[in-house]
N, C-alpha and C positions, 0 to 999 in steps of 0.2 A: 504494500500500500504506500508507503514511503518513497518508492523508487518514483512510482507514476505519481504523485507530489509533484516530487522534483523534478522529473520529466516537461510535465505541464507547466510548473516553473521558468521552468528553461525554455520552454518554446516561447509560451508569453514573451520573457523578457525577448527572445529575440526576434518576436512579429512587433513588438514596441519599439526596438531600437529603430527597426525597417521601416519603421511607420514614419518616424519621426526623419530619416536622413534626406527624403527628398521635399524640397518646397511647394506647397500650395499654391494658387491666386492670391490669396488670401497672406499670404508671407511674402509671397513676391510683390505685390501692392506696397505692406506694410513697409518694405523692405525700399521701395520708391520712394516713399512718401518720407522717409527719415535721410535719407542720401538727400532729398528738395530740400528739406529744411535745413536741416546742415547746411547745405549751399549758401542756399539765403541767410544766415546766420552770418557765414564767411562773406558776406556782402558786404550784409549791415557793418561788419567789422572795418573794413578794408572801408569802408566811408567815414566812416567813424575817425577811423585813423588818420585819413586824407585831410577831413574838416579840421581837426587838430592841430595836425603838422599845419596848415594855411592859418588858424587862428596864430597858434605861434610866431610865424613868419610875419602877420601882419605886429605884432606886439613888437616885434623885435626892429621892424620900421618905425611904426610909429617912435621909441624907444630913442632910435638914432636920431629919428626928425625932433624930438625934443631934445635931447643934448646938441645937436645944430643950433637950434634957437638959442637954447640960455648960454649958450659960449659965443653967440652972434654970429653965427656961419661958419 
């Protein structure tokens, strides 16, 4: 009785693993849908970073145009 237990055990476990190794619609979607957003995350980043570095640059003019003035050009 114990053998065919673990027989049945063992088969389960390995109609389960098999079930699991290949991707569905439903995991292939999933699987789109997370790679798009990532993307667009790495967007927003990448602008994020652009708008900054330009805000700096413009600070650091500005910065110079006022030490031009108070030293009188």
């Amino acid at each position: 009785m114990k053998k065919y237990i673990l027989l049945l055990s063992v088969i389960s476990a390995f109609f389960f693993i098999a079930g699991c190794a290949e991707q569905g619609p439903a995991e292939k979607a999933g699987e789109a849908i997370d790679n798009s957003v990532e993307k667009g995350l790495d967007a927003v980043d990448d602008a994020a970073n652009e708008v900054e570095d330009s805000a700096e640059e413009a600070g650091e003019a500005i910065d110079d145009q006022a030490d031009d003035i108070s030293s009188g050009y």
